[in-house]
C-alpha positions as CSV (number, residue, x, y, z in Angstrom):
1,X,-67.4,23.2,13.5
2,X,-68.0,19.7,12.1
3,X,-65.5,18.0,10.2
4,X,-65.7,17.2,6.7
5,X,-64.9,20.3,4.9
6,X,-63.6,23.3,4.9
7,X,-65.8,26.1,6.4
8,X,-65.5,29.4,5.1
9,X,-64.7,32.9,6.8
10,X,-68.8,33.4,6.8
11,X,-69.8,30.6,7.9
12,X,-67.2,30.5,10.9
13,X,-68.3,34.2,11.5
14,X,-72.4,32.5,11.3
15,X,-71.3,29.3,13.2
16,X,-69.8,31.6,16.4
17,X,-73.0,34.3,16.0
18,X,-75.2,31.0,16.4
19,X,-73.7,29.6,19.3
20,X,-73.4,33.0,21.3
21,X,-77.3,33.5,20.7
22,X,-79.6,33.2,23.7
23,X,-81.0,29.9,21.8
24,X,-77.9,28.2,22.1
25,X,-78.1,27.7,25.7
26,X,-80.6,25.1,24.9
27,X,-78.3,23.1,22.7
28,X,-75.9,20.6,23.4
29,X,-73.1,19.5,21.2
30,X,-75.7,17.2,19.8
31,X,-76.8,20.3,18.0
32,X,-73.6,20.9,16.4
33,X,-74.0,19.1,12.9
34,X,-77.7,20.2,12.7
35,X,-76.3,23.9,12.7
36,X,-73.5,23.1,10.7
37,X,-75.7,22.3,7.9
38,X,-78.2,25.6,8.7
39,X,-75.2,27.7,8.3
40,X,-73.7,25.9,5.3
41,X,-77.4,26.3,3.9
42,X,-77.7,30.0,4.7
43,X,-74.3,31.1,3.5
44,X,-74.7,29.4,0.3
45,X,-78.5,31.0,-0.6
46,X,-77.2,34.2,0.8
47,X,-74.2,33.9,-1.7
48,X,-76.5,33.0,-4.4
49,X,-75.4,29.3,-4.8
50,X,-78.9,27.7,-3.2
51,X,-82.0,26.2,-5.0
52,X,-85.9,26.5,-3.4
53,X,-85.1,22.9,-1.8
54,X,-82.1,24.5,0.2
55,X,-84.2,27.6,1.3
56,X,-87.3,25.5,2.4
57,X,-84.5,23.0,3.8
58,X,-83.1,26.4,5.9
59,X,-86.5,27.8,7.3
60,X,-87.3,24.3,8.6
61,X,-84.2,24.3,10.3
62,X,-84.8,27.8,11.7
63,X,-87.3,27.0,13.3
64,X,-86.3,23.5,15.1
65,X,-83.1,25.5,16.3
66,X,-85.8,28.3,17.7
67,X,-84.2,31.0,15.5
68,X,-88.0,32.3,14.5
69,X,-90.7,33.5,15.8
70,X,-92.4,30.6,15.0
71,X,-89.9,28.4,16.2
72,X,-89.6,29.7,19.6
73,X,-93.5,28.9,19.8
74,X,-92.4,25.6,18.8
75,X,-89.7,24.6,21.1
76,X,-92.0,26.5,24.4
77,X,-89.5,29.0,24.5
78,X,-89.5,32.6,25.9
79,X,-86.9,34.9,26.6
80,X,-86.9,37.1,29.9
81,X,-87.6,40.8,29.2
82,X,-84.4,42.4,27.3
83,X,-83.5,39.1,25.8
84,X,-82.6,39.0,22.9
85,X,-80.9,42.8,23.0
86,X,-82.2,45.4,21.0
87,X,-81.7,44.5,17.1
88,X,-78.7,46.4,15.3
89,X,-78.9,46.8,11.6
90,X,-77.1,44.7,9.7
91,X,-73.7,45.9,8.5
92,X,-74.1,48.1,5.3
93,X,-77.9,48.4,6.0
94,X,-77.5,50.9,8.2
């Protein structure tokens, strides 16, 4: 993770999900302080902390990594059939 700060247990556990995606095959370390600051983003509007600027900041980010829809259109991407698996509810959605 980038320097600079201390990263918390969720964003490490974000950070690692991230970088084991399908997307992040497309990334070099280039890309690591442009997701550092996507999961530092998320974590803190999913903690409650963020402001509309942050969120707006977040889905724009999104989508230049390719985590969206949208953002797969974007970067020409396309994952073969079964790629990404099957989605698992998150955990205490279920």
């Amino acid at each position: 993770m980038p320097p600079g700060r201390v990263w918390s247990e969720d964003e490490r556990a974000l950070w690692a999900d991230l970088w084991g995606s399908p997307q992040a095959s497309q990334w070099d370390e280039s890309y690591a302080s442009i997701v550092g600051l996507y999961v530092a983003l998320v974590v803190g509007l999913f903690s409650g902390e963020g402001k509309a600027w942050q969120a707006s900041e977040a889905r724009q980010l999104a989508d230049r990594l390719g985590l969206t829809p949208a953002g797969l259109v974007m970067c020409g991407w396309r994952f073969p059939d079964g790629v990404p698996a099957p989605v698992t509810p998150l955990r205490g959605l279920a």
